[in-house]
mmCIF file as Biopython writes it, N, C-alpha, C and O atoms, coordinates in Angstrom:
data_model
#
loop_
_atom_site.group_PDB
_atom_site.id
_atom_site.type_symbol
_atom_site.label_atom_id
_atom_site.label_alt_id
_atom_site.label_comp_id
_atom_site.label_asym_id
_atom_site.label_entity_id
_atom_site.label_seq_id
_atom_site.pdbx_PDB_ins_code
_atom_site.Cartn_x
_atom_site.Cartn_y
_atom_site.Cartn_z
_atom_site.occupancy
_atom_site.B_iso_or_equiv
_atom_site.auth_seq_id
_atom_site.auth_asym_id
_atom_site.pdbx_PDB_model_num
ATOM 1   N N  . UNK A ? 1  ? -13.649 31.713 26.902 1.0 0.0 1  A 1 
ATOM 2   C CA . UNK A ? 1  ? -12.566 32.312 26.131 1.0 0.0 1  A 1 
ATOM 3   C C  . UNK A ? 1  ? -11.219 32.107 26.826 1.0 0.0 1  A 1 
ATOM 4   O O  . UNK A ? 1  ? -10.185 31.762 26.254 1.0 0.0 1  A 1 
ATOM 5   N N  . UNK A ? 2  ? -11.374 32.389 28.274 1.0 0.0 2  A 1 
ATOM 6   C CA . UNK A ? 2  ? -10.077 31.862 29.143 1.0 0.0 2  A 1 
ATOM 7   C C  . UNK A ? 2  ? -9.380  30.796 28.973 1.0 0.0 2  A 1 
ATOM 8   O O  . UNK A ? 2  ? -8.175  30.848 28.723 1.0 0.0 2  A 1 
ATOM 9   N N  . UNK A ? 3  ? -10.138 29.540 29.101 1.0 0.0 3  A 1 
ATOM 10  C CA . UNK A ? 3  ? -10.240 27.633 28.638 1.0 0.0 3  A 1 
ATOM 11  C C  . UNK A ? 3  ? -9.369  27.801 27.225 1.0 0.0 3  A 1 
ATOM 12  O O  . UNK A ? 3  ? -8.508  27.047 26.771 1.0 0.0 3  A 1 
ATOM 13  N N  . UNK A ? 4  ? -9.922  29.121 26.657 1.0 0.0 4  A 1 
ATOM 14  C CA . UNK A ? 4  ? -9.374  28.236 25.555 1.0 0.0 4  A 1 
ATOM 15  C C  . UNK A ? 4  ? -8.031  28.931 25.375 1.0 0.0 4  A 1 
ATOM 16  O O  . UNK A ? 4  ? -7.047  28.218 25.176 1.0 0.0 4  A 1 
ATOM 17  N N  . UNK A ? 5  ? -7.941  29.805 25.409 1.0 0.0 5  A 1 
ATOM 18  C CA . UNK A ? 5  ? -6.848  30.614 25.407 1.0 0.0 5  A 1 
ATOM 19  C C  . UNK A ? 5  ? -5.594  29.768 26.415 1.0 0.0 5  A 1 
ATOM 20  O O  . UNK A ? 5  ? -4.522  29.553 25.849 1.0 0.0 5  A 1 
ATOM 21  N N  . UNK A ? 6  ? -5.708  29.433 27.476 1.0 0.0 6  A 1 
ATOM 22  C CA . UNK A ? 6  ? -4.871  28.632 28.313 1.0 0.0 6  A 1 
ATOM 23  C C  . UNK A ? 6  ? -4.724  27.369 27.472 1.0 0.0 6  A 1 
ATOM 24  O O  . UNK A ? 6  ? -3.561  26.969 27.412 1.0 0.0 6  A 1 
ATOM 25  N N  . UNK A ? 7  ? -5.500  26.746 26.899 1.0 0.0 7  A 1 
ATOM 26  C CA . UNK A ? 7  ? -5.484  25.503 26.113 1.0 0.0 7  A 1 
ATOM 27  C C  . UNK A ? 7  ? -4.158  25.630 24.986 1.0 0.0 7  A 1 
ATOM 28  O O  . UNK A ? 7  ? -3.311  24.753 24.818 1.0 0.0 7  A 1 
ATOM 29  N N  . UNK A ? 8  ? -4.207  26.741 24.386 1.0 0.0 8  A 1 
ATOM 30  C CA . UNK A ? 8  ? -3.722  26.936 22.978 1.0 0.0 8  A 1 
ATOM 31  C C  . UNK A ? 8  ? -2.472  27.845 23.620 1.0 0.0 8  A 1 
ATOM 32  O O  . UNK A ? 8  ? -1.672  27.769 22.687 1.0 0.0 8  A 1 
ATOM 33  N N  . UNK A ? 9  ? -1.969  28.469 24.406 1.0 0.0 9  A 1 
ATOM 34  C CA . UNK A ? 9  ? -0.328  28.878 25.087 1.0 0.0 9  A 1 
ATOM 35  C C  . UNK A ? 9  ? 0.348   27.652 25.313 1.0 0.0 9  A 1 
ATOM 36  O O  . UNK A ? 9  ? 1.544   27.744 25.036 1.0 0.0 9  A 1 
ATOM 37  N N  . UNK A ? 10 ? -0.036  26.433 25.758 1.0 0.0 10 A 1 
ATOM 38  C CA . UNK A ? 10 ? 0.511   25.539 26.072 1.0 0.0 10 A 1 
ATOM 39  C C  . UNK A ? 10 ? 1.150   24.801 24.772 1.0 0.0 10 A 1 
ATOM 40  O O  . UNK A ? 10 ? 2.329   24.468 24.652 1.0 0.0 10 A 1 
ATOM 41  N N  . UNK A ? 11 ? 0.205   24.640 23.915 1.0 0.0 11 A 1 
ATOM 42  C CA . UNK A ? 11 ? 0.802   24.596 22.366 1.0 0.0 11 A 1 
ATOM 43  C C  . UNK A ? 11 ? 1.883   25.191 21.674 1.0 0.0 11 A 1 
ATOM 44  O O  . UNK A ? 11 ? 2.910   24.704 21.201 1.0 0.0 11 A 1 
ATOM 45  N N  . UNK A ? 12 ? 1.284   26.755 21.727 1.0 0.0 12 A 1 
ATOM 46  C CA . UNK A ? 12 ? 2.848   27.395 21.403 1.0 0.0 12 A 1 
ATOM 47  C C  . UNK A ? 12 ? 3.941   27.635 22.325 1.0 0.0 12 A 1 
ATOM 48  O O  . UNK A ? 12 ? 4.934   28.274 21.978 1.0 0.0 12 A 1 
ATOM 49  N N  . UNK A ? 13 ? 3.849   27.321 23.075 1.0 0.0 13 A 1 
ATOM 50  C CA . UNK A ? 13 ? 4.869   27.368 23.820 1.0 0.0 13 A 1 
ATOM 51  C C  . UNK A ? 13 ? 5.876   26.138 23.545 1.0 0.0 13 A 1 
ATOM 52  O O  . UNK A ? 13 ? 7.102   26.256 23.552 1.0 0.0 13 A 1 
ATOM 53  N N  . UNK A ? 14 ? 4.976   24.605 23.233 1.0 0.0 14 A 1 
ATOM 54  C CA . UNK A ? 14 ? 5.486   23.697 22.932 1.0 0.0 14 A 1 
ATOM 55  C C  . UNK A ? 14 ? 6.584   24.181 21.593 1.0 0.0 14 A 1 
ATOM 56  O O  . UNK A ? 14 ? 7.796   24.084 21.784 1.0 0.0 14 A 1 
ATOM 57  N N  . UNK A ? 15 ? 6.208   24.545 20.648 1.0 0.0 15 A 1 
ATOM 58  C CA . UNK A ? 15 ? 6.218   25.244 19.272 1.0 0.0 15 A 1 
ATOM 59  C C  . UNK A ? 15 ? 7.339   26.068 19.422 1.0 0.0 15 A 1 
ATOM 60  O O  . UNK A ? 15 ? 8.394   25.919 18.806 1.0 0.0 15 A 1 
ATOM 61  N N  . UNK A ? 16 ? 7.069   27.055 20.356 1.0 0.0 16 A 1 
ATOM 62  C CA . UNK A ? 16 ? 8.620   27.999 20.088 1.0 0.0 16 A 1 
ATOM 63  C C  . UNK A ? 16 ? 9.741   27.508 20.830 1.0 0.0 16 A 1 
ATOM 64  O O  . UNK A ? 16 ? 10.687  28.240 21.121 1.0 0.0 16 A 1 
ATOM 65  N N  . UNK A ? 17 ? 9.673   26.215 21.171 1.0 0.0 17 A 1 
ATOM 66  C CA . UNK A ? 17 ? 10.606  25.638 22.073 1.0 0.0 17 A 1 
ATOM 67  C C  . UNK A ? 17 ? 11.368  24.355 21.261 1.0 0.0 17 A 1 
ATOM 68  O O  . UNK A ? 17 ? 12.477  23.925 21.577 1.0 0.0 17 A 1 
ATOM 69  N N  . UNK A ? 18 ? 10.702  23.942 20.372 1.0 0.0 18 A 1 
ATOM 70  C CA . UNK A ? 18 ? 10.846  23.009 19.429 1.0 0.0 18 A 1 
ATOM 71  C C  . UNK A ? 18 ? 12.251  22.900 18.270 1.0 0.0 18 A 1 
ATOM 72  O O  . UNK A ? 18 ? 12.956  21.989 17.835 1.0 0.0 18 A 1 
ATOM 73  N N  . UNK A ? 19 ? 12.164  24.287 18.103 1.0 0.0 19 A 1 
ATOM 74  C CA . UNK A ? 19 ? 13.552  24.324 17.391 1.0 0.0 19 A 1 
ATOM 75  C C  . UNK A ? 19 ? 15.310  24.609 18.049 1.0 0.0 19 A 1 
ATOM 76  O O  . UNK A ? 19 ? 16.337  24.920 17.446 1.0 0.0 19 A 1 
ATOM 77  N N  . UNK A ? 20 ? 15.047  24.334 19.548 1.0 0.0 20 A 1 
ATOM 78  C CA . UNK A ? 20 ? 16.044  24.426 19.946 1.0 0.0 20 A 1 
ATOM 79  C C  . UNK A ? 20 ? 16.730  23.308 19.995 1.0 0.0 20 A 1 
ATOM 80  O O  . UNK A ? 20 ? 17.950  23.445 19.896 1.0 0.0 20 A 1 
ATOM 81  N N  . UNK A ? 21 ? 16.036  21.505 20.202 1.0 0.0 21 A 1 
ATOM 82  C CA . UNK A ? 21 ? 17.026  20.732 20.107 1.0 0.0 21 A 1 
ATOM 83  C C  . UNK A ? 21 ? 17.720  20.451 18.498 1.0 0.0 21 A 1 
ATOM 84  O O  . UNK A ? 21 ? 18.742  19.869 18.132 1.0 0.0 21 A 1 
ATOM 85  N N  . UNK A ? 22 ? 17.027  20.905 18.038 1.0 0.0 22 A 1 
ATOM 86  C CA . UNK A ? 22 ? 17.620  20.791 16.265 1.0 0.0 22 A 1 
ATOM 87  C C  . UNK A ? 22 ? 18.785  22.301 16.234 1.0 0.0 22 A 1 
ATOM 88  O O  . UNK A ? 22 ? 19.718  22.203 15.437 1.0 0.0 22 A 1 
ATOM 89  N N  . UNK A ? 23 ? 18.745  22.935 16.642 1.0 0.0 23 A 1 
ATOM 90  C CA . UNK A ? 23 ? 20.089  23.688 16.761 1.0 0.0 23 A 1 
ATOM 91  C C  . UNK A ? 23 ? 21.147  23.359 17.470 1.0 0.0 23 A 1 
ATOM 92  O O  . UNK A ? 23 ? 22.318  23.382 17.092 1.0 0.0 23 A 1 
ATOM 93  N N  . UNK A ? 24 ? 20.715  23.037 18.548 1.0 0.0 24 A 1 
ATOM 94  C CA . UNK A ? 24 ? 21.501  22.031 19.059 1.0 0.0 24 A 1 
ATOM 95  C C  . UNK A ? 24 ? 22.011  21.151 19.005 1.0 0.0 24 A 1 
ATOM 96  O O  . UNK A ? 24 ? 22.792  21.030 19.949 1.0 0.0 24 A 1 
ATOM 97  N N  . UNK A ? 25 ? 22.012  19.912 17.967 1.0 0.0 25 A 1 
ATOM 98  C CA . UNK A ? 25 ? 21.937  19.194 17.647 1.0 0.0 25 A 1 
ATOM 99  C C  . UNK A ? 25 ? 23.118  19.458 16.095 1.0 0.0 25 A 1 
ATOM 100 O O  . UNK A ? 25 ? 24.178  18.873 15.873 1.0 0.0 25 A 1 
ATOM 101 N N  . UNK A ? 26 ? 22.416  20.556 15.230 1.0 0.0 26 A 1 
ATOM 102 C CA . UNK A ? 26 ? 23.186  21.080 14.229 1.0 0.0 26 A 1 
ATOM 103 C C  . UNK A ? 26 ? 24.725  21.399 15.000 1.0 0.0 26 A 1 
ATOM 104 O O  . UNK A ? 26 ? 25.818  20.974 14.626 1.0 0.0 26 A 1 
ATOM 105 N N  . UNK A ? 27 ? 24.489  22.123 15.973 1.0 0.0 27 A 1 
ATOM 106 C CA . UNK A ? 27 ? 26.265  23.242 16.451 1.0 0.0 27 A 1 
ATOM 107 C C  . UNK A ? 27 ? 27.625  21.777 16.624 1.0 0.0 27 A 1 
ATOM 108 O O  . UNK A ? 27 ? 28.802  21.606 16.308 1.0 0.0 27 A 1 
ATOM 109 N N  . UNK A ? 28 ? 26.034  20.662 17.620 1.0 0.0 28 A 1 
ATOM 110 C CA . UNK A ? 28 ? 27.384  19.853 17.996 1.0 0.0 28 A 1 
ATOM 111 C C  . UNK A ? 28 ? 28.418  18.741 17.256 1.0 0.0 28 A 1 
ATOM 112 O O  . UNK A ? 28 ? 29.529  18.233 17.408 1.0 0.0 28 A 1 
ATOM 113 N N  . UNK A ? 29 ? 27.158  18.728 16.269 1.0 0.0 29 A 1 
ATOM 114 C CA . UNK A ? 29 ? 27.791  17.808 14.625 1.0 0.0 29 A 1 
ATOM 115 C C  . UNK A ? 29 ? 28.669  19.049 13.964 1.0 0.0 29 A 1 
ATOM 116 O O  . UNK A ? 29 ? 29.470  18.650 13.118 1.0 0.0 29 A 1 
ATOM 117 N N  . UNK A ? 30 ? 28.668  20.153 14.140 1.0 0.0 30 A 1 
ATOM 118 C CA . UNK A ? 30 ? 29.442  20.753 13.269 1.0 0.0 30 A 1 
ATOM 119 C C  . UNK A ? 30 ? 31.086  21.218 13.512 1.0 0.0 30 A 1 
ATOM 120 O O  . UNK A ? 30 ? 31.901  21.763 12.767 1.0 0.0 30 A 1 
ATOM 121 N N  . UNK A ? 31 ? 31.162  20.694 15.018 1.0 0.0 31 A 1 
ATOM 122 C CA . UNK A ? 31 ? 32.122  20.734 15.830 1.0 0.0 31 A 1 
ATOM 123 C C  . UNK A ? 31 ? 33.165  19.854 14.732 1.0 0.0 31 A 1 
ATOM 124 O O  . UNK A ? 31 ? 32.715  19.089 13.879 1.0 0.0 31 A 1 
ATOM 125 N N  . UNK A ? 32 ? 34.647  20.128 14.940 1.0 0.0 32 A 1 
ATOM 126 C CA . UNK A ? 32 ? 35.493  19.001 14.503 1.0 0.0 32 A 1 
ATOM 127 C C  . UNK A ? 32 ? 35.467  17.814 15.039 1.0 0.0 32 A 1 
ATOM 128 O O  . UNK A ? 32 ? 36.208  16.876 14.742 1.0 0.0 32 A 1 
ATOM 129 N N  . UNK A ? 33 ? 34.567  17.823 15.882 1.0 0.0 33 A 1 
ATOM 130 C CA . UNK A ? 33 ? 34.968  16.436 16.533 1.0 0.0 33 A 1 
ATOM 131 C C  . UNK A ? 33 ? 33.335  15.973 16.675 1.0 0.0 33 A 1 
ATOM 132 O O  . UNK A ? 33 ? 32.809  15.495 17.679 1.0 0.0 33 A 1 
ATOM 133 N N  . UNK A ? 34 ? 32.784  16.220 15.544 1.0 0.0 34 A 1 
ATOM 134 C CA . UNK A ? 34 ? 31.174  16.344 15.571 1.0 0.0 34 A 1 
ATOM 135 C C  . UNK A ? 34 ? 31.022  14.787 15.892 1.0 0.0 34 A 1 
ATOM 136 O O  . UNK A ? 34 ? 30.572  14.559 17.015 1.0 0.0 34 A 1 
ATOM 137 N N  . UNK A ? 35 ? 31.292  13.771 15.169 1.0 0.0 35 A 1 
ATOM 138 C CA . UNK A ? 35 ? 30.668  12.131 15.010 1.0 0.0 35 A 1 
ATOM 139 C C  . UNK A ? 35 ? 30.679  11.862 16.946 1.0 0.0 35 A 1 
ATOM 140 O O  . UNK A ? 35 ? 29.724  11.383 17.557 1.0 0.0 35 A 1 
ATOM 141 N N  . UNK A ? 36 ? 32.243  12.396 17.713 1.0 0.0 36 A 1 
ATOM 142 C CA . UNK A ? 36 ? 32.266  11.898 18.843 1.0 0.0 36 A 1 
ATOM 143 C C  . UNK A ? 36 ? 30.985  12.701 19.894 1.0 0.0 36 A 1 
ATOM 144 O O  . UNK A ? 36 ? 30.192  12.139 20.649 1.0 0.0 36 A 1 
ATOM 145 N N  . UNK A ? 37 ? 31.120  14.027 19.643 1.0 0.0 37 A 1 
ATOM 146 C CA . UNK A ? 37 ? 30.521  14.697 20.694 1.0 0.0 37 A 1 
ATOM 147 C C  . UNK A ? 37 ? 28.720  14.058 20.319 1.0 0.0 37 A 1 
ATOM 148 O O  . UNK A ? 37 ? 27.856  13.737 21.136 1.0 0.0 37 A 1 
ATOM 149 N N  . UNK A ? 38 ? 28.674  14.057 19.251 1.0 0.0 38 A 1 
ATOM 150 C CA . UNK A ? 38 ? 27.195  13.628 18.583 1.0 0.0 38 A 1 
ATOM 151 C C  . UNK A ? 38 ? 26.596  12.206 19.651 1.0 0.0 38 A 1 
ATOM 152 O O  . UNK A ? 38 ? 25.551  12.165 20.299 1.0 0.0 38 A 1 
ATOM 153 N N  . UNK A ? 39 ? 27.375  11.440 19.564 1.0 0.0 39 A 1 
ATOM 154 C CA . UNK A ? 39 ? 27.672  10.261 20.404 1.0 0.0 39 A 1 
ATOM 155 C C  . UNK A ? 39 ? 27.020  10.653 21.744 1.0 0.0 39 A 1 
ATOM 156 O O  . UNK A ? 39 ? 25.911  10.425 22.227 1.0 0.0 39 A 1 
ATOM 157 N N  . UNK A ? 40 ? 28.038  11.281 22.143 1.0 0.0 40 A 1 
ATOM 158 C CA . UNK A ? 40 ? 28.160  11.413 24.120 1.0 0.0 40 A 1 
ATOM 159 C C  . UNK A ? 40 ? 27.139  11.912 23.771 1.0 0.0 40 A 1 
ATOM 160 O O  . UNK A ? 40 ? 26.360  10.959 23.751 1.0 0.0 40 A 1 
ATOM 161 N N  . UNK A ? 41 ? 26.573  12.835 23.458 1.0 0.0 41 A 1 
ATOM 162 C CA . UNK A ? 41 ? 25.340  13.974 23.461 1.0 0.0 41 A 1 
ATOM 163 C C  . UNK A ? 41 ? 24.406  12.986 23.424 1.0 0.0 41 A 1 
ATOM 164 O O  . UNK A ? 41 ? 23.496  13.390 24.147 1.0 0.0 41 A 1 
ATOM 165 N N  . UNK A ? 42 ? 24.026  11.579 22.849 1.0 0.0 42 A 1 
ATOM 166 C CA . UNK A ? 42 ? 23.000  11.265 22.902 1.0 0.0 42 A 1 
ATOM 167 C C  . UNK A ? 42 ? 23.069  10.187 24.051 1.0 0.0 42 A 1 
ATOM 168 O O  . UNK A ? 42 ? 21.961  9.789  24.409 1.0 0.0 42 A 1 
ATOM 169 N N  . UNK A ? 43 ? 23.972  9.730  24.591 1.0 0.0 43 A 1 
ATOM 170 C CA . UNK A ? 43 ? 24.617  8.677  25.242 1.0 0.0 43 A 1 
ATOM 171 C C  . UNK A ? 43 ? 23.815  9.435  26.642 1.0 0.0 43 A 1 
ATOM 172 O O  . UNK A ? 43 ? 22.826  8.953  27.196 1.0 0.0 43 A 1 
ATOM 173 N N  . UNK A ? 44 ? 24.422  10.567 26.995 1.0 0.0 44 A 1 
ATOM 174 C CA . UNK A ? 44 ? 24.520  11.495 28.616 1.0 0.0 44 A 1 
ATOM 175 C C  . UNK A ? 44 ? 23.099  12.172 28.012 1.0 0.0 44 A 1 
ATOM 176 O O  . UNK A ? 44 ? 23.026  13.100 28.817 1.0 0.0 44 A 1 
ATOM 177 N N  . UNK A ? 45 ? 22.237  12.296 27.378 1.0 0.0 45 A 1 
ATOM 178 C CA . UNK A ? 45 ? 20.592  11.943 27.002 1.0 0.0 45 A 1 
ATOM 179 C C  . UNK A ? 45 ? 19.741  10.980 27.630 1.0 0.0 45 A 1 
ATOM 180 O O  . UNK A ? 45 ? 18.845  11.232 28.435 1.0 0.0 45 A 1 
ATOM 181 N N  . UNK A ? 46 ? 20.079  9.886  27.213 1.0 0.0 46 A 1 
ATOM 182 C CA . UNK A ? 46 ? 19.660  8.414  26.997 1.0 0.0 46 A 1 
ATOM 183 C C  . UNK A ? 46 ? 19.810  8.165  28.812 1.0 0.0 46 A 1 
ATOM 184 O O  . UNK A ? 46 ? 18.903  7.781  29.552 1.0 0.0 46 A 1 
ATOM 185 N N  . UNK A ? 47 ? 21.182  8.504  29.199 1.0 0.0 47 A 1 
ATOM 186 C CA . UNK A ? 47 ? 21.239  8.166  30.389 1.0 0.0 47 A 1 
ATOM 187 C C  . UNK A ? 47 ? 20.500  9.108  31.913 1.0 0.0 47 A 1 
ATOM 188 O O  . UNK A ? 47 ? 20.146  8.740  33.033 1.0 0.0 47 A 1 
ATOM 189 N N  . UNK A ? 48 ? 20.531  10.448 31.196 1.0 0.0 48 A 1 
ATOM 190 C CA . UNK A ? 48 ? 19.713  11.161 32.213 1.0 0.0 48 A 1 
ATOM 191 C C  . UNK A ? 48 ? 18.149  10.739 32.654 1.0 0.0 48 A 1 
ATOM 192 O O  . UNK A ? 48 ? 17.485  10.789 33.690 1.0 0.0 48 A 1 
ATOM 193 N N  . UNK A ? 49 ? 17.925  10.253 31.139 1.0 0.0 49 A 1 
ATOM 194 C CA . UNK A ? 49 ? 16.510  10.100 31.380 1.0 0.0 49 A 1 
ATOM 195 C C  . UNK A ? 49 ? 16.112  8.762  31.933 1.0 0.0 49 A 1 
ATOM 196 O O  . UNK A ? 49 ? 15.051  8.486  32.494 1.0 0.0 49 A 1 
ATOM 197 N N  . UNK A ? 50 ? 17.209  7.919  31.667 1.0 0.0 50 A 1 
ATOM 198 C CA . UNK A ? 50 ? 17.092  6.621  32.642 1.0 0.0 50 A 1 
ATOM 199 C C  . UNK A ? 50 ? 17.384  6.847  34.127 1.0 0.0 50 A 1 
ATOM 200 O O  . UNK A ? 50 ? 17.180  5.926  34.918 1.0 0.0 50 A 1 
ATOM 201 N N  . UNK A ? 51 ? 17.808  7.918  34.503 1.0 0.0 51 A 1 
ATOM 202 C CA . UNK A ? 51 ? 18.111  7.991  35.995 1.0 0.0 51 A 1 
ATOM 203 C C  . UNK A ? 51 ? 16.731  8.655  36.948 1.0 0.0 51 A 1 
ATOM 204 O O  . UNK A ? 51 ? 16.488  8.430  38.133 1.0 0.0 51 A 1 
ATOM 205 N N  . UNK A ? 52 ? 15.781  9.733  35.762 1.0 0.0 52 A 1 
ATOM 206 C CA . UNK A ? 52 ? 14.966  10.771 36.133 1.0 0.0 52 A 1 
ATOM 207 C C  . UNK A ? 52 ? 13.789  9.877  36.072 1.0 0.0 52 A 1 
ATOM 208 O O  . UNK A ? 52 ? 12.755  10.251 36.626 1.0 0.0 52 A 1 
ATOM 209 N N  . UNK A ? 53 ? 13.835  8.519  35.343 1.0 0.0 53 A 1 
ATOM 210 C CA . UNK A ? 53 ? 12.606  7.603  34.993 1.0 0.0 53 A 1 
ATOM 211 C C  . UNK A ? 53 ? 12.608  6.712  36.585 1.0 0.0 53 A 1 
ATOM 212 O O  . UNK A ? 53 ? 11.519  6.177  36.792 1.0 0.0 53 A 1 
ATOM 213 N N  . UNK A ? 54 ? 13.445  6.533  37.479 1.0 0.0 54 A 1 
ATOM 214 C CA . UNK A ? 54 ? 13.170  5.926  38.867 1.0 0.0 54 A 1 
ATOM 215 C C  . UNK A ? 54 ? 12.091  5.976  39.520 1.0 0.0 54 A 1 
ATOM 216 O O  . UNK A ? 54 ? 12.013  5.443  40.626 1.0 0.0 54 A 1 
#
């Protein structure tokens, strides 16, 4: 019952965590200056994860 219970937190946890880059994502397009920041936001993304992938 433990196994499984540890199995299935890891799931929701995935789950209640899930809708934060889509809010995120919504606030910074809604900015006046949404098209640019939208940009960098995925740009300083793209690039973190090329630095953390070494």
């Amino acid at each position: 019952m433990g196994a499984v219970l540890g199995d299935v937190l890891g799931f929701a946890a995935g789950v209640g965590v899930s809708p934060l880059p889509i809010i995120a994502v919504t606030l910074t397009l809604a900015t006046p200056r949404g098209r640019l920041n939208g940009i960098l936001f995925t740009w300083a993304g793209s690039s973190d994860s090329r630095y953390w992938a070494r």
